[in-house]
LOKOLRO-286119 format. One record per residue: residue in three letters; residue number from 1; x, y, z of N, C-alpha, C in turn. Coordinates in nm, 4 decimals, decimal comma, m for minus. Each point is the difference from the previous one (the first is absolute). Example, Ala and Ser with C-alpha at 12.3 -4.5 7.8 and 13.67 -1.06 7.14 Angstrom:
BEGIN
{ala 1 {1,3190 m0,5690 0,7800} {m0,0890 0,1190 0,0000} {0,0900 0,1200 0,0000}}
{ser 2 {m0,0350 0,1050 m0,0720} {0,0820 0,1190 0,0060} {m0,0770 0,1090 0,0730}}
END
This chain:
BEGIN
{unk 1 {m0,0272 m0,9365 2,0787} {m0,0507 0,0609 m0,1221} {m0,0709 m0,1053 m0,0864}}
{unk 2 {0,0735 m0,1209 m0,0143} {m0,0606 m0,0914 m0,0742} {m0,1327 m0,0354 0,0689}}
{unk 3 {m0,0704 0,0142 0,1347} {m0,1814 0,0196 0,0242} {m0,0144 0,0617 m0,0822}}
{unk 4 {0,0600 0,1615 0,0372} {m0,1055 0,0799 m0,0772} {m0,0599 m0,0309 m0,1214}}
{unk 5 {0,1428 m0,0296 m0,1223} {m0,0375 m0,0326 m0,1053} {m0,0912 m0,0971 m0,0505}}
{unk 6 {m0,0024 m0,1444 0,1041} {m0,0769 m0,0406 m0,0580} {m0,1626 0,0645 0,0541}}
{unk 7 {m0,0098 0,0233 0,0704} {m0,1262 0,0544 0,0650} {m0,0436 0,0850 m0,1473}}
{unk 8 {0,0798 0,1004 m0,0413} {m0,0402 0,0816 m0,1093} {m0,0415 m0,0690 m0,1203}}
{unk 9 {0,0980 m0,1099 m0,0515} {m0,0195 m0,1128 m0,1124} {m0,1685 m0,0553 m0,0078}}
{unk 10 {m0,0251 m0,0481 0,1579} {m0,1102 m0,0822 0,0442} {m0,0942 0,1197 m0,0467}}
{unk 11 {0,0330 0,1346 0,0427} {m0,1363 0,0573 m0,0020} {m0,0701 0,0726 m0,1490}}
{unk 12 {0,1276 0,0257 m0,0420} {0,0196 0,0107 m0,1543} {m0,0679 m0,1114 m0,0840}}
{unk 13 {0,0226 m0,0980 0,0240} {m0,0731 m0,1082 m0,0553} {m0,1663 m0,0542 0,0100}}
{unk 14 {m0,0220 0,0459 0,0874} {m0,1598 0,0421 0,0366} {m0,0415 0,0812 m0,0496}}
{unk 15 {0,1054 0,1637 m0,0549} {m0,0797 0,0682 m0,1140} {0,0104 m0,0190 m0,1062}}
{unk 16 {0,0649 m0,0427 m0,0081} {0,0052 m0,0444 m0,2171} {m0,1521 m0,0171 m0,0046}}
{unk 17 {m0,0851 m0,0808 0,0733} {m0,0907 m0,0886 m0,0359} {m0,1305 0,1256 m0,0697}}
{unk 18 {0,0608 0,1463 0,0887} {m0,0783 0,1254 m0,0677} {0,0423 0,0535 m0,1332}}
{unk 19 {0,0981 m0,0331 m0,0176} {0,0562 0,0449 m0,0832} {m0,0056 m0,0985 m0,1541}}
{unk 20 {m0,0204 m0,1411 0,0300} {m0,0643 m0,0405 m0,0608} {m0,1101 m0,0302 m0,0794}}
{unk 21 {m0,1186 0,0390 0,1238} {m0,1033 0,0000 m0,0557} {m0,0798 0,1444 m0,0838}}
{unk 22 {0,1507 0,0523 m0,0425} {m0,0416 0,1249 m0,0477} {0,0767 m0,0052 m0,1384}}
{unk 23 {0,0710 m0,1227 m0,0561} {0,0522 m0,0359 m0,0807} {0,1886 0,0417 0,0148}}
{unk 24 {0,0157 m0,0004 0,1092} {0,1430 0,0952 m0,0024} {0,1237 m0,1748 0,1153}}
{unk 25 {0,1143 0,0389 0,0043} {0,0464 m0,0428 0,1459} {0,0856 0,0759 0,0164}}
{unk 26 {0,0698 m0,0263 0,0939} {0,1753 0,0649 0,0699} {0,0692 m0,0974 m0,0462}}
{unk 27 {0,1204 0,0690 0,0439} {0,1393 m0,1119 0,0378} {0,0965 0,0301 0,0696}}
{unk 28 {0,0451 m0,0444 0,1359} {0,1171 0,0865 0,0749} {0,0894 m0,0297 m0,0525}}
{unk 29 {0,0736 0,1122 m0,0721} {0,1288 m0,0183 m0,0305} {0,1026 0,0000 0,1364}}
{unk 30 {m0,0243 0,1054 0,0675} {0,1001 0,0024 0,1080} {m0,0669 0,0372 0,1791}}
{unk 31 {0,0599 m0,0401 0,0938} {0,0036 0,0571 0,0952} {0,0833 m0,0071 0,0742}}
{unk 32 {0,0642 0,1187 0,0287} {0,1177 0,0506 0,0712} {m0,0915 0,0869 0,1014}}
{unk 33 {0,1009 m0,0525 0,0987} {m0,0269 0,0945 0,1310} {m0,1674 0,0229 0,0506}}
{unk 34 {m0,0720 0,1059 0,0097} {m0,1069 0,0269 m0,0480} {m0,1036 0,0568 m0,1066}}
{unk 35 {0,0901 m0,0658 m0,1183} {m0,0348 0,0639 m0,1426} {m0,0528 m0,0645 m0,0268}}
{unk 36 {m0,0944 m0,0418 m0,0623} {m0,0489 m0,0647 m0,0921} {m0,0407 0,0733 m0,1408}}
{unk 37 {0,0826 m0,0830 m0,1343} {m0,0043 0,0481 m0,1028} {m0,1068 m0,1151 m0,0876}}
{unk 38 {m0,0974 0,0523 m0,0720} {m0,0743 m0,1219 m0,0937} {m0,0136 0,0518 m0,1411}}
{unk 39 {m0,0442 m0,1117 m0,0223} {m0,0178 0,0864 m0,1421} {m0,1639 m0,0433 m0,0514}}
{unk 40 {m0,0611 0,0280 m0,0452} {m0,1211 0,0325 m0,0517} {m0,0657 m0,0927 m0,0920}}
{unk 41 {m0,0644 m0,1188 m0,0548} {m0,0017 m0,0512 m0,0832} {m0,1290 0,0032 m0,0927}}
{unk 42 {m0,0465 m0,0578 m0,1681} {m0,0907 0,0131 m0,0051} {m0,0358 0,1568 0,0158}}
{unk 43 {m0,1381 m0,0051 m0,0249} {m0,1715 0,1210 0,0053} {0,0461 0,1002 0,0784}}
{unk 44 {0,1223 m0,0818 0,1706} {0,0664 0,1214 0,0681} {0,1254 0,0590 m0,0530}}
{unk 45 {0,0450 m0,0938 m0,0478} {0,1441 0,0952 m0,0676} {m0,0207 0,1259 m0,0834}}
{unk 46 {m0,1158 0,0022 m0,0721} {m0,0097 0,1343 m0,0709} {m0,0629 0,0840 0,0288}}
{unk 47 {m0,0938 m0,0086 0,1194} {m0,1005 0,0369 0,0868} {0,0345 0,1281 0,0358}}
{unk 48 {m0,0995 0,1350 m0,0157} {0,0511 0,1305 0,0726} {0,0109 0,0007 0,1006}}
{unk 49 {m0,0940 m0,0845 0,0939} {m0,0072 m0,0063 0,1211} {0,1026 m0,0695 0,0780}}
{unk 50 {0,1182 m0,0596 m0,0921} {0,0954 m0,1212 0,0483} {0,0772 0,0435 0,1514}}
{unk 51 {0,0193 0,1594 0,0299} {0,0770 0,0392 0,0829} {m0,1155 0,0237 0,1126}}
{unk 52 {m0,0995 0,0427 m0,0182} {m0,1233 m0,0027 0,0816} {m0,0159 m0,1282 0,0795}}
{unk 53 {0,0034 m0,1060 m0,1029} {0,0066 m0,1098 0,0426} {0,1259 m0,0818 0,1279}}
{unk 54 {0,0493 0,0298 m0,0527} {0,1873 m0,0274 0,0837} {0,0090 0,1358 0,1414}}
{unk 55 {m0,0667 0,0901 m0,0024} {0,0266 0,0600 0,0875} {m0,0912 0,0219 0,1134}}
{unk 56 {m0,1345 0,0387 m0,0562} {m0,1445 0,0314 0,0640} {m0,0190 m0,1504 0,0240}}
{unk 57 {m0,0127 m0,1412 m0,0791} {m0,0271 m0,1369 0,0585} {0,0743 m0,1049 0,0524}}
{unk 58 {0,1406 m0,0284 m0,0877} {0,0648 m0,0868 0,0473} {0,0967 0,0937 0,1414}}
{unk 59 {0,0741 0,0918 m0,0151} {0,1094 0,0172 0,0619} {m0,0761 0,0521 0,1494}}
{unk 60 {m0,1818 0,0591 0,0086} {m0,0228 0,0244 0,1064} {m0,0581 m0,1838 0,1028}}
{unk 61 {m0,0280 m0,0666 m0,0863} {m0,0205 m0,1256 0,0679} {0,1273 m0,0492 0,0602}}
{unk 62 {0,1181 0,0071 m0,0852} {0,1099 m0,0300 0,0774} {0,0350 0,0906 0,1174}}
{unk 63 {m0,0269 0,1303 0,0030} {0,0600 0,1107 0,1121} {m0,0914 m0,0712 0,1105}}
{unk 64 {m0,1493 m0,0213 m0,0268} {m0,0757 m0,0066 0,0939} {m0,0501 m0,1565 0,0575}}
{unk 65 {0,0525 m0,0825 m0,0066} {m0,0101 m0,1439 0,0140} {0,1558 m0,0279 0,0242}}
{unk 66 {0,1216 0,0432 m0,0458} {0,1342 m0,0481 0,0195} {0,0940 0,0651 0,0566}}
{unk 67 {0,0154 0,1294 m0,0358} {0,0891 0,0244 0,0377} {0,0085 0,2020 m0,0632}}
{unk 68 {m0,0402 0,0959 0,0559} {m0,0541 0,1940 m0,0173} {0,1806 0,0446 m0,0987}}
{unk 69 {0,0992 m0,0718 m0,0111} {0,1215 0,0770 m0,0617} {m0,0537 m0,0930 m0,1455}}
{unk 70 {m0,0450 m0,0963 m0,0682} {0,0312 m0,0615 m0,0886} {m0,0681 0,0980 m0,1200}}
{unk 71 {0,0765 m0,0090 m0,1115} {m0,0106 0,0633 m0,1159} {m0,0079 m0,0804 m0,1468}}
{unk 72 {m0,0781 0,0549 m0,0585} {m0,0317 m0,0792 m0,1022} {0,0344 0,0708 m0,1445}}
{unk 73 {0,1143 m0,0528 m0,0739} {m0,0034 0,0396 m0,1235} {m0,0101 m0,0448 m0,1047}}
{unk 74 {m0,0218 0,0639 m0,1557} {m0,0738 m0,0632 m0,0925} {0,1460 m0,0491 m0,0850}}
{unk 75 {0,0090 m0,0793 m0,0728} {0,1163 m0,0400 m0,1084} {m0,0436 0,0309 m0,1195}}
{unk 76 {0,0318 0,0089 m0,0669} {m0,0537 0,0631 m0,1336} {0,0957 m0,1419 m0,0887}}
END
């Protein structure tokens, strides 16, 4: 399990850099199992699109580059 995770960490960290340049970042608070929980930071934290974002961009790059069960949720 500890691959997976970091594999997810690594790849997570390659998107901030979008998420940045849009004035926003993440932050993993947690990952258990195949959860991944973040939370939103910045331009994205208040963003309507924040769940659009976490679901339609980040959580399908992870299904489709890592690993089709992983799930992505938002922290508030």
């Amino acid at each position: 399990m500890k691959e997976l995770h970091d594999k997810i960490r690594a790849r997570l960290e390659e998107l901030r850099v979008y998420l940045q340049n849009d004035g926003g970042d993440m932050e993993i608070v947690s990952i258990e199992d195949k959860t991944v929980t973040l939370r939103l930071k910045g331009a994205c934290g208040g963003c309507p699109m924040a769940t659009l974002t976490l679901k339609d961009g980040i959580e399908n790059v992870l299904k489709e580059e890592i690993d089709p069960e992983i799930v992505v949720e938002r922290a508030m």
